[in-house]
C-alpha positions in Angstrom: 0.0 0.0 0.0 1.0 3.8 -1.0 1.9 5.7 2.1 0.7 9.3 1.3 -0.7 12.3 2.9 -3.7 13.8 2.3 -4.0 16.2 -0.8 -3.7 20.1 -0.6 -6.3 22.7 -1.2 -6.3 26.5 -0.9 -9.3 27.3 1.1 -9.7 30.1 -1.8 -11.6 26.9 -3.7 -14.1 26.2 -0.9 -13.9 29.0 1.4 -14.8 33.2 1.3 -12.1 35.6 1.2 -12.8 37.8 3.9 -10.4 40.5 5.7 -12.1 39.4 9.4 -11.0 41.7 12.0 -8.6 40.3 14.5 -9.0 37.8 16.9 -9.3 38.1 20.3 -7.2 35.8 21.6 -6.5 36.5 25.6 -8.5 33.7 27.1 -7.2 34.0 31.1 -6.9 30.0 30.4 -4.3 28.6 33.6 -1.8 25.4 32.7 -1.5 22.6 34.5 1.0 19.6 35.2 -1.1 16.9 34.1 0.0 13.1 33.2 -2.0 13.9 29.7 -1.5 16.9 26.9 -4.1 18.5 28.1 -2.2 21.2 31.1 -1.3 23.5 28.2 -1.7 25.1 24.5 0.3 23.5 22.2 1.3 25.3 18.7 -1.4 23.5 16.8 -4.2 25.3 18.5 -2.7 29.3 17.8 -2.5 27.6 13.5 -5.9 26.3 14.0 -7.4 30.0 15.5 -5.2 31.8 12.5 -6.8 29.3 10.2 -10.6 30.3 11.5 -9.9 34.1 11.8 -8.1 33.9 8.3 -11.5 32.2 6.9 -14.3 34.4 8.0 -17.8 34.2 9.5 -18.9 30.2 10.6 -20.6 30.1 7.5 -17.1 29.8 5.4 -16.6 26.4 7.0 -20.1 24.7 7.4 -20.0 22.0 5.2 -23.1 22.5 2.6 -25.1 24.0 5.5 -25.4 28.3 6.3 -26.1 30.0 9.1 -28.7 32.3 7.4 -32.1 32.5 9.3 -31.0 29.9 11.8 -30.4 30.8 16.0 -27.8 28.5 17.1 -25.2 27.1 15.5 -23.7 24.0 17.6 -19.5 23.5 17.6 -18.0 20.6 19.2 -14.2 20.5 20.1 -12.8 17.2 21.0 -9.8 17.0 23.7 -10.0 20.4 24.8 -7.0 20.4 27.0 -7.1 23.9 29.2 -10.2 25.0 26.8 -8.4 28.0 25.5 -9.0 26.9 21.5 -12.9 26.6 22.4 -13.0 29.4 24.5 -11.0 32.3 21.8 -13.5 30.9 19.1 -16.8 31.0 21.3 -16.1 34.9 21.8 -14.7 35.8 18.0 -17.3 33.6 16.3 -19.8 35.2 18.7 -18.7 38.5 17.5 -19.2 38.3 14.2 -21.6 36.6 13.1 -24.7 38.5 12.3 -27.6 35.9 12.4 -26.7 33.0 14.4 -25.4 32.6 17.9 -22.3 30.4 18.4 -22.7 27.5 21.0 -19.6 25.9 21.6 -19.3 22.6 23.7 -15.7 21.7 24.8 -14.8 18.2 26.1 -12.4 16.2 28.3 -11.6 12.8 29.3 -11.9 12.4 33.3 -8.7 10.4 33.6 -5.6 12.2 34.9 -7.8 15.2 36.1 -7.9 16.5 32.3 -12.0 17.3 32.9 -11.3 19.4 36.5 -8.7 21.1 34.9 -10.8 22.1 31.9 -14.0 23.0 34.2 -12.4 25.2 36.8 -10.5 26.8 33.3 -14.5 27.3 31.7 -15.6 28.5 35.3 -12.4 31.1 35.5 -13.6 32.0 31.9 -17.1 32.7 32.8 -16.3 34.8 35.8 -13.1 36.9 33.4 -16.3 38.6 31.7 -14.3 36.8 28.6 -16.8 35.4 26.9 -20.1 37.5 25.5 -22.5 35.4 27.4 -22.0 32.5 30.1 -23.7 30.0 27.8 -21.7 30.1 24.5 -18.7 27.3 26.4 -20.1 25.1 28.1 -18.3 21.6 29.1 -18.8 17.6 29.3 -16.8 14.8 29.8 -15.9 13.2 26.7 -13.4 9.8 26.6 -13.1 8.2 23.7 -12.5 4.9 24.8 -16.2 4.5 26.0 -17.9 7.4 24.7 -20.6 9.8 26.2 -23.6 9.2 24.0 -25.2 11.8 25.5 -22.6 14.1 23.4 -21.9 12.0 20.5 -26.2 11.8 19.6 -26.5 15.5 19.6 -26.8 17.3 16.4 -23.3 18.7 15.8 -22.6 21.3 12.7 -18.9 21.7 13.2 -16.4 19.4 15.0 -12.9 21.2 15.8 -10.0 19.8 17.8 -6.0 20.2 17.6 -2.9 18.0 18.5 -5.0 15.4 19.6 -3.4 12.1 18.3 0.3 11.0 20.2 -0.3 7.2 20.1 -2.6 4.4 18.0 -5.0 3.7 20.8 -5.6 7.4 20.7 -6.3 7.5 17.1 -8.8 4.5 16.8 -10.8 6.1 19.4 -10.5 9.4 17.7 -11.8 8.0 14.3 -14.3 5.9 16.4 -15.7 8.9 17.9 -15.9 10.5 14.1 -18.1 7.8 12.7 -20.7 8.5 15.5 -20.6 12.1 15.0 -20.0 12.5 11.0 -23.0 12.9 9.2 -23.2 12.9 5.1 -24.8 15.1 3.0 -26.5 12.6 0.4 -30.2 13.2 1.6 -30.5 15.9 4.2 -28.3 18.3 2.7 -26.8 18.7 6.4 -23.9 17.1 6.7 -20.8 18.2 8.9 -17.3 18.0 9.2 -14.1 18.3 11.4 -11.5 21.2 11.3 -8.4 19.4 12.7 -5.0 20.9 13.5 -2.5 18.0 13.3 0.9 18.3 13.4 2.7 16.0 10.9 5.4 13.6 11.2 5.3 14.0 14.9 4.9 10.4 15.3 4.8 8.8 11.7 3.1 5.9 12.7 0.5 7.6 13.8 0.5 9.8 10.4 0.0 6.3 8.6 -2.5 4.9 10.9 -4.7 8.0 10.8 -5.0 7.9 6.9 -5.3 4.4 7.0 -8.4 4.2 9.5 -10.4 7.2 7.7 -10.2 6.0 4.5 -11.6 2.4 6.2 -14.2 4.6 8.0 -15.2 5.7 5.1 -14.3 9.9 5.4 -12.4 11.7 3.2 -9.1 14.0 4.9 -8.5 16.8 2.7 -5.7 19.4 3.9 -6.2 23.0 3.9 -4.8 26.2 3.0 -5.1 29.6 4.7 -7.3 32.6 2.8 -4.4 33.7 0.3 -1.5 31.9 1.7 1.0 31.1 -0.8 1.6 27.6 -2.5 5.0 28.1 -1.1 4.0 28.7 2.3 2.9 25.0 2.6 5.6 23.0 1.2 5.0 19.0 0.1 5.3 17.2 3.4 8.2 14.3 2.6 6.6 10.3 2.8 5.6 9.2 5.6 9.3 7.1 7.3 11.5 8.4 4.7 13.4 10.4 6.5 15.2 9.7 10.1 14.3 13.7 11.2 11.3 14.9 9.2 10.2 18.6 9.7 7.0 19.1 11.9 4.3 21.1 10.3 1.1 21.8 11.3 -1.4 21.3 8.9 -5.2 21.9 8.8 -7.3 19.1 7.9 -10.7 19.1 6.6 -12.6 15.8 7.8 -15.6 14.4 6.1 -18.3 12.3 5.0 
């Protein structure tokens, strides 16, 4: 079997070119010494938040769906860590959007105190004056290994995460939790998707096994470019165990039914 990474598109092709104004990003989030990833913000999360402030209003990355004469518009992040990704994109999304409100759910795993950490962080958040309104981030536990259904069955329009995948157990549950929560587009005309900040060739076994189990599970991975970021910006990763010391990059993924 071919060993390749998932094809590049400029967002240009799928996405409005906007000039957004900037992002507020100073969510009083505090860091932790955890025995997980979750006790700080790792460089995947500040590309992911350049990424959505690059791309516009929500409606710029709702697959096939618009925000137009709807209320609420539901965002799920998976392994939210501190909560500072959820948190900087409940308040910008919030502010500009015109029509719809931004809900934004951000979840944890109770092992290794990753979900305290993450509620006293959305509690601190709450009480900063941070956030618009108290109800745009709120949190649940969420482990992939034996999933909340109570999360996984609600109607989700966007799914977001970053540097969420350090070890294969990790990314079977990941891709297990993505088959629940995926929906195509075939009948309703509703279907969702995933905005995923991965850092490549961290680990490239776990490159190869993420590839490998989407593709079995059916979604497509599609990488993305920022609003009018240069082809040369976002050079050809090199194959996956060719080389003893491959650069790390972090790339935005688009995942999908």
């Amino acid at each position: 079997m071919t060993k390749t990474s998932p094809s590049v598109i400029a967002c240009s092709e799928s996405l409005a070119l906007m000039t957004p104004p900037l992002w507020n990003r100073d969510a009083p989030v505090l860091r932790a010494d955890l025995l997980s990833t979750g006790g700080r913000v790792w460089d995947a999360a500040f590309r992911l938040v350049d990424f959505f402030e690059a791309s516009g209003p929500l409606d710029a990355l709702l697959k096939n769906q618009s925000t137009e004469r709807r209320t609420l518009v539901n965002v799920l992040e998976l392994g939210s860590g501190c909560g500072w990704l959820g948190a900087v994109c409940a308040r910008n999304w919030n502010a500009c959007e015109l029509s719809a409100r931004i809900a934004v759910t951000v979840t944890e795993q109770k092992a290794h105190d990753a979900l305290d950490h993450l509620e006293r962080n959305v509690d601190n958040l709450k009480a900063s004056g941070f956030l618009p309104e108290p109800w745009v981030l709120q949190v649940h536990e969420l482990s992939w290994d034996e999933p909340n259904t109570a999360v996984l069955d609600r109607d989700w329009d966007l799914i977001i995460g970053s540097d969420l995948l350090y070890e294969p157990e990790g990314v079977r549950g990941f891709v297990g939790v993505l088959e629940r929560i995926l929906r195509g587009d075939s009948t309703s005309g509703k279907g969702n998707c995933m905005i995923y900040a991965h850092t490549k060739h961290r680990y490239d076994t776990v490159d190869e096994l993420l590839y490998e189990l989407t593709r079995e599970a059916g979604l497509e991975l599609r990488e993305l470019r920022l609003p009018n970021e240069e082809a040369s910006a976002l050079p050809d990763s090199p194959p996956l165990f060719s080389e003893l010391f491959p650069e790390h990059r972090v790339a935005i993924l688009r995942i999908s039914r």
